[in-house]
C-alpha positions, -999 to 999 in steps of 0.1 A, spaced: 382 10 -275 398 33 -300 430 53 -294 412 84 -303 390 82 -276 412 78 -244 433 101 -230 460 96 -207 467 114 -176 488 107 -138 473 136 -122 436 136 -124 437 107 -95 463 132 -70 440 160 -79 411 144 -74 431 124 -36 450 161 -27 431 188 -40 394 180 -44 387 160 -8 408 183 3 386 215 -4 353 193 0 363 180 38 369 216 48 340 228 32 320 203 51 339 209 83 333 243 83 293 239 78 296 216 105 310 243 129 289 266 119 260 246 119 263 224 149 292 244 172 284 278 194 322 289 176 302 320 154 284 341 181 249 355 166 251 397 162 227 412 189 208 430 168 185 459 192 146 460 185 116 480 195 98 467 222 66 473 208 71 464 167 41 449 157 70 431 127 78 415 156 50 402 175 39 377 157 30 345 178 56 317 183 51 287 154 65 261 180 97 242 169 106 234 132 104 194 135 66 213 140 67 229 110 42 219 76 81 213 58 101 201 89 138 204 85 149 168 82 120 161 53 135 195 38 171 184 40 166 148 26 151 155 -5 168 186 -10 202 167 -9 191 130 -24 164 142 -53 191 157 -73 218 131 -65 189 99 -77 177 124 -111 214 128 -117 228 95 -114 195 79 -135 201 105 -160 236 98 -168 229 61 -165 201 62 -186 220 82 -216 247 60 -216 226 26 -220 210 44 -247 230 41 -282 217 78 -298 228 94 -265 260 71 -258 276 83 -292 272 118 -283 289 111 -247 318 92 -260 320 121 -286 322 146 -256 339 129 -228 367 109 -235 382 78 -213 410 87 -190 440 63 -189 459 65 -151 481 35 -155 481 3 -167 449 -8 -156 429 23 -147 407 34 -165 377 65 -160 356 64 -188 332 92 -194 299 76 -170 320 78 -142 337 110 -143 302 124 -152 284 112 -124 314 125 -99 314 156 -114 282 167 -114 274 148 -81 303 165 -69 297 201 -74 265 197 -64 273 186 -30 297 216 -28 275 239 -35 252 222 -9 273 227 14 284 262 5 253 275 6 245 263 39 281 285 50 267 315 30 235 312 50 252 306 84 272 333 78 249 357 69 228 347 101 256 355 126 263 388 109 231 406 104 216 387 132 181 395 116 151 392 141 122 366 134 87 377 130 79 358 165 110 370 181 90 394 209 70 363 212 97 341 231 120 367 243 94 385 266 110 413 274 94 434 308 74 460 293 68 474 325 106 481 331 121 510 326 137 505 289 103 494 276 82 523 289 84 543 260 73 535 225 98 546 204 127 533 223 150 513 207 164 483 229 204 475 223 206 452 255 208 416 249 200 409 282 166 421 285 147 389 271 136 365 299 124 337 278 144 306 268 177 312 258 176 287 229 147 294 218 154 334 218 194 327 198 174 310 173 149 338 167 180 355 157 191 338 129 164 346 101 180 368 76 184 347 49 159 318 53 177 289 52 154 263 37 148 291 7 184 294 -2 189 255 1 152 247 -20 160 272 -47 197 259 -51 184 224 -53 156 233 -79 175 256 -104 210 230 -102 184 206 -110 169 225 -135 197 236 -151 207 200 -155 171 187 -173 173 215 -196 207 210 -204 215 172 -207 178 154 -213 166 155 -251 132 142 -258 118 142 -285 87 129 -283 74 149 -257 77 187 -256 59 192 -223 75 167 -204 109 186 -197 89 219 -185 63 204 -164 95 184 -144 115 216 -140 84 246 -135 75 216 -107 111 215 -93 111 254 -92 77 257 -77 81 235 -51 113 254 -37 86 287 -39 62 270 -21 86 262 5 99 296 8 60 306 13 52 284 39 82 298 59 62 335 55 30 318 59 40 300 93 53 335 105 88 321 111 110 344 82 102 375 68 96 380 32 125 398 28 144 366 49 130 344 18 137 370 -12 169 369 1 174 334 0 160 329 -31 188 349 -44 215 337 -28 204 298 -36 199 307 -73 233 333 -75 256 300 -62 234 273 -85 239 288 -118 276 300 -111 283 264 -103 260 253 -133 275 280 -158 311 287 -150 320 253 -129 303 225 -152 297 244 -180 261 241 -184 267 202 -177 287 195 -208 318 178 -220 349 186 -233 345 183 -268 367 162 -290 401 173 -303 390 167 -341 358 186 -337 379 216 -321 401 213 -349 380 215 -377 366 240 -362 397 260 -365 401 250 -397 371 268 -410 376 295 -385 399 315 -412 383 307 -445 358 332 -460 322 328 -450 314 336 -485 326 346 -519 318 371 -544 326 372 -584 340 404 -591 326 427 -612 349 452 -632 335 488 -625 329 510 -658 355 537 -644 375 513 -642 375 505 -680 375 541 -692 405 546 -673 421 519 -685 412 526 -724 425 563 -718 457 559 -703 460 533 -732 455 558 -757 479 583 -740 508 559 -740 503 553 -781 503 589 -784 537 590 -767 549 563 -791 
C-alpha cells in the first residue's frame, strides 16, 4: 500500500481500550439500572378520579401488543447494524466506490504489524455510535419517565381507585395520594411511565440514523427512486409504530410527539456533529490544495484606464512644461 495512504498512530488502540469502552459500558450500565432495577423511583404524579383522558380501557400486557417489545427492540437494534455493515462491505468490494474510501479514510499503522484500514474503522464507527445513541436514548426516555411520571391513557383502568370514598366524591378533586389505587401494583407503576413513548423515541432514532446514513453514503445511479422509497419506508414504519401505541390506547399523542422528537433530536446530532454526516477525513493533499486556491483571486479583470484619469494626466503635463 502506498506511504501516502497510511497514517501512523499509538493511541487510537488506548483510546479506543480506556476511553471509548469505557464511556460505552457505563452507558449501558446505566440503561440497565434504569431499565431493569427499582434504583429511579417513578414521580407520583396526582390525577382526577373521573378524567375521561384517563379511562380508557386496559390494552393487556405489551408482549400483547400489535408491535410487542421484543419484535420492536430486535429490529430496531439489528436492521441498522445488518444495512450498515452490507453497506460498507458492499462499497469497498466495489472498485468506483473503494477509490473514493481509500481517498477519504486512510489506513492506521499501531505497530509493527497492526494495521486498521479504512473498512474496519468504518464499520466500528458508525456501528459504534449507533449503539450509543441506542442506548442513550433509552436513558433519555427512562429518565424522562421517572420525572414527569406522565399517566397512561388506561391508567384509571388498573389502578381502581374507590369512587365511593371520600377523596373521589367530588368531581373536580384532584387526587395527590399514591396510595389510593387498589389494583396491581405492577401493573399501576407501569401506567406511570408514558411520557415519552419509548418505542417512538427508539423507532424514530433507528429510522432517521438509518436514514441519514442511505442518503449520505449509498450513490446509485441507476435508480433514482430506489434510495427514497428505502428511507420514506424506514421513516414511515417508525410513524406507524408510534400510531399503534395511540391507537392501542397505551401513550398519548403527546407521549408519541414527544418521542418522536427526542429520537430524531439525539439521531441527527450523532449523525451531524459525531460522524459527520458519515464521512471521512479527507486526504491531506486534497485539504492542501484546497488551501492553496483558498487565497488566489476567484477572478480577474483587465483594467481599463478611466478618461479622468487621462485629462488629468495630460494637464498636470502641461503645467510642469510651463514651469520649465
Amino acid at each position: 500500500m502506498a506511504s501516502n495512504n497510511t497514517l501512523r498512530s499509538y493511541s487510537i488502540i488506548p483510546c479506543f481500550i480506556f476511553v471509548e469502552l469505557v464511556i460505552m459500558s457505563g452507558t449501558v450500565l446505566l440503561a440497565y439500572y434504569m431499565e431493569c432495577t427499582d434504583l429511579f423511583s417513578v414521580h407520583v404524579q396526582g390525577f382526577f378520579c373521573n378524567d375521561a383522558d384517563l379511562m380508557k380501557p386496559y390494552p393487556g400486557t405489551e408482549e400483547s401488543s400489535f408491535v410487542p417489545p421484543l419484535i420492536l427492540y430486535c429490529v430496531v437494534a439489528a436492521a441498522p447494524t445488518a444495512i450498515i455493515f452490507i453497506g460498507e462491505v458492499s462499497m469497498y468490494m466495489m472498485k468506483s466506490t473503494r477509490e473514493a474510501l481509500l481517498a477519504q479514510e486512510k489506513t492506521i499503522v499501531t505497530g509493527d504489524c497492526c494495521y486498521l484500514n479504512p473498512l474496519t474503522r468504518r464499520i466500528i464507527r458508525f456501528i459504534g455510535v449507533f449503539a450509543f445513541g441506542l442506548f442513550a436514548t433509552d436513558i433519555f426516555v427512562n429518565a424522562g419517565q421517572v420525572v414527569t411520571g406522565g399517566l397512561s391513557p388506561y391508567f384509571l383502568s388498573v389502578c381502581k381507585p374507590n369512587y365511593t370514598g371520600t377523596e373521589c366524591r367530588f368531581n373536580h378533586q384532584f387526587i395527590v395520594n399514591g396510595n389510593i389505587c387498589t389494583g396491581n401494583h405492577v401493573v399501576v407503576e407501569k401506567a406511570r411511565r408514558s411520557f415519552p413513548s419509548k418505542d417512538a423515541s427508539l423507532s424514530v432514532y433507528s429510522a432517521v440514523y438509518l436514514t441519514m446514513y442511505i442518503t449520505s453514503t449509498i450513490k446509485t445511479k441507476s435508480s433514482r427512486l430506489a434510495k427514497p422509497v428505502l428511507c420514506l419506508g424506514t421513516l414511515c414504519s417508525a410513524f406507524l409504530t408510534g400510531l399503534n401505541r395511540v391507537s392501542e390506547y397505551r401513550n398519548h399523542c403527546s407521549d408519541v410527539v414527544a418521542g418522536f422528537i427526542l429520537g430524531s433530536a439525539i439521531a441527527l446530532f450523532l449523525g451531524i456533529c459525531v460522524v459527520n454526516n458519515f464521512k471521512g477525513v479527507h486526504s491531506a493533499a486534497a485539504k492542501q490544495k484546497t488551501e492553496e486556491y483558498r487565497g488566489l483571486p476567484l477572478m480577474t479583470f483587465p483594467r481599463v484606464e478611466s478618461p479622468l484619469e487621462t485629462l488629468s494626466a495630460q494637464n498636470h503635463s502641461a503645467s510642469m512644461t510651463e514651469v520649465t
